[in-house]
N, C-alpha and C positions, 0 to 999 in steps of 0.2 A: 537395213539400218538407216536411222534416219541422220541427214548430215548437219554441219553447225545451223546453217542458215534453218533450215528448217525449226530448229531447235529455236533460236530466236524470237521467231514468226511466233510460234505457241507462246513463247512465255509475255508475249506481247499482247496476244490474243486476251489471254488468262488475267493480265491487267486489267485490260479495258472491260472485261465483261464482268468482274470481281467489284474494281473501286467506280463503274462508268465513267473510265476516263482514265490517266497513266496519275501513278502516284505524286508526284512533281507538278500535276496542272489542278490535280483534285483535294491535294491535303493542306492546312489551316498552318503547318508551321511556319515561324517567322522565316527561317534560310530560305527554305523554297519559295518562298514569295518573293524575295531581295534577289535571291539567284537569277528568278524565271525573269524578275521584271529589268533587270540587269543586263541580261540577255536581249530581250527584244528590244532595249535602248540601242544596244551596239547592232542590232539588225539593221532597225528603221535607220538609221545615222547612216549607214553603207548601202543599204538596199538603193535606194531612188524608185521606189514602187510608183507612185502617183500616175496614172495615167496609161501606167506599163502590162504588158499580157506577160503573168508570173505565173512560174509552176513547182509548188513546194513537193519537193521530194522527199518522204519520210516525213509525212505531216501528221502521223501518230490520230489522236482523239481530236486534231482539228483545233485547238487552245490557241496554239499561237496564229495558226493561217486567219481563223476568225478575227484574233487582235491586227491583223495586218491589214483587214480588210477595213473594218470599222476604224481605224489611225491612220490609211497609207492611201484608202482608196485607188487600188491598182485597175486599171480597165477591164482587167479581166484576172481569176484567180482560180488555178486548180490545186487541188489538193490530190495527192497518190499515195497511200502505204501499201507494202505488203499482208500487212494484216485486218481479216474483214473485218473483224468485231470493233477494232478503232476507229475504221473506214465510217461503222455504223451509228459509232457515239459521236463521231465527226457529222454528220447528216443530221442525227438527231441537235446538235447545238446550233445549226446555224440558221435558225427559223429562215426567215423567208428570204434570207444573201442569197444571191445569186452564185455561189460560189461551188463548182462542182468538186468533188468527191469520186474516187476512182479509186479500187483495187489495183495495184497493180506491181510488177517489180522493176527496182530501182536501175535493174541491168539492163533492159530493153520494154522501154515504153512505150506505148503504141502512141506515136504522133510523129509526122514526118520530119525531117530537116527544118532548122530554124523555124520552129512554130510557136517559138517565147521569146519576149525579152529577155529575161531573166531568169536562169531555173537556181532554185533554192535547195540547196545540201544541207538543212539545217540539223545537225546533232544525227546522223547515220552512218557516217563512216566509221566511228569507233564501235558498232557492230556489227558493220559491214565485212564478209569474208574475201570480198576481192574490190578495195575501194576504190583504186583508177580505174577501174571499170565504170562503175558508179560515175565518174568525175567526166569521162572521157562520151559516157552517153548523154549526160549534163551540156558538154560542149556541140556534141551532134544538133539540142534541139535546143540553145540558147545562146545569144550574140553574149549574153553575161552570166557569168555562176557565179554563186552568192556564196562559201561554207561558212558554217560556224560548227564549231567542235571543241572541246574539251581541250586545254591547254597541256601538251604530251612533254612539254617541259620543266612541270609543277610535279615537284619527287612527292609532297604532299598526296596528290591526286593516286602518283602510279603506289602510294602505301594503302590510300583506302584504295582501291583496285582490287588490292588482292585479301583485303581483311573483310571488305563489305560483303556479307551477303549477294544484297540489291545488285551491287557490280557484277559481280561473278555470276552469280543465274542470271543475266542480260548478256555476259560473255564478252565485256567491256573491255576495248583497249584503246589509248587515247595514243597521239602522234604528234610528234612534234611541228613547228614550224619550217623547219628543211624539211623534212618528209614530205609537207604541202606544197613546199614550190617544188620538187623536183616532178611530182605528182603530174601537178598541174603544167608544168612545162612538158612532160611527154605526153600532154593530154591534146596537145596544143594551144596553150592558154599561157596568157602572160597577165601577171598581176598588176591590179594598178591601184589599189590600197590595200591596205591591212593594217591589224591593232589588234590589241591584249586587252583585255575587259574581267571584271568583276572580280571579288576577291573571296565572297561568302561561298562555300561549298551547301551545297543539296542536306539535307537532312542533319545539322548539327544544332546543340542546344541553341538556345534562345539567348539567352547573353552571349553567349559566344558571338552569335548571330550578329548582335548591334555592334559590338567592339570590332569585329573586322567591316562590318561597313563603316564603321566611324573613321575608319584609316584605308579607307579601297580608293577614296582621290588620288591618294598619296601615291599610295604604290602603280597605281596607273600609271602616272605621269613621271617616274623614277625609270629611265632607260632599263637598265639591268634587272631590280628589281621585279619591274612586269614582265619580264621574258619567263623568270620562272617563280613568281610567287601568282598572277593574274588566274583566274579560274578557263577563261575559252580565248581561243582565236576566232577571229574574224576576218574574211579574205574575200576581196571581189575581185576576179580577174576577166579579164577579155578574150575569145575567141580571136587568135590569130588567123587570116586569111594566105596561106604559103603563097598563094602567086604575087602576094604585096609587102610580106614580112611584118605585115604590123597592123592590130584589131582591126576585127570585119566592119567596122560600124564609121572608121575614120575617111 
């Protein structure tokens, strides 16, 4: 029998070889456009790629790693999924970037200790079957890990979760803010920004779509409000060094 993660991988697979590319980076509705671009505002803003050797973990069809490269100009930039066929639409988009592309799994990637600046969780732990794992091999090979993830404190998100379709075959479950720091502290990581971002959900009508972006400043910037109306978290934390108590980098 085949177990969840596997199960995942294919219906990933089956995306990208279907629409060439994942539904969210390939289709024309307005949400998904305001969501994606939403998102990689609150990337760039926290990442500090410029100059940096980054390695996107779960970088899917390649969408956003390519927008990272052409906006962030990092020194160096890898791209890893577990799934080939997105690996392949990922290779086929990125003409002649320099930007490699790798199969691989997100539990044990073949690169030694500290061989990134910054490794990037962006949007796989809520399919991920064991995500400090995930977190904890992030730390092994990056002085910084970057997540972004779904906001697991928006009761909105965890109602489409279980009504969506699209959720449920991807096997989606989203995490709160405490769940991330305790995560990350027995990863050995300690946080040094984080923030709530966007307000448009993925795949909803078109007006609906303009009227919560016409009001997503608002509630960003409303303490309580963005803790559970915001669509993703965002978190950059530091690799603690134990023989000094405090980031490898200071």
């Amino acid at each position: 029998m085949k177990d969840k993660n596997a199960d995942r991988i294919e219906v990933f697979n089956r995306d990208a070889a279907s629409n060439r590319g994942y539904l969210y980076t390939t289709n024309t509705r307005l949400s998904s456009q305001l969501a994606t671009r939403r998102s990689m505002e609150a990337i760039m803003r926290a990442g500090g790629f410029c100059g940096r050797s980054v390695l996107d973990v779960g970088c899917g069809d390649g969408w956003y790693t390519i927008q990272y490269w052409d906006t962030a100009r990092p020194g160096r930039l890898v791209g890893l999924d577990a799934a080939a066929n997105s690996i392949k639409v990922a290779k086929t988009r990125k003409g002649d970037r320099p930007i490699e592309f790798m199969v691989g799994d997100a539990h044990k990637i073949p690169y030694p200790d500290r061989s990134f600046d910054i490794v990037m969780l962006q949007s796989i732990l809520h399919h991920d079957d064991d995500p400090l794992a995930s977190i904890r091999e992030a730390f092994r090979l990056g002085r910084r890990v970057l997540i972004h993830e779904p906001n697991g404190s928006n009761l909105g998100l965890k109602v489409i979760e279980r009504i969506s379709r699209y959720h449920r075959e991807h096997l989606e479950k989203s995490y709160t803010r405490r769940r991330f720091v305790r995560w990350i502290s027995q990863a050995g990581g300690v946080i040094e920004r984080d923030a709530f971002a966007g307000f448009v959900p993925m795949f909803c009508p078109d007006w609906l779509a303009r009227g919560m972006k016409a009001i997503e400043p608002l509630v960003e910037k409303t303490p309580l409000l963005r803790c559970v109306a915001c669509a993703v978290y965002v978190v950059v934390a530091a690799r603690v060094d134990p023989a000094e108590g405090e980031s490898s980098d200071r």
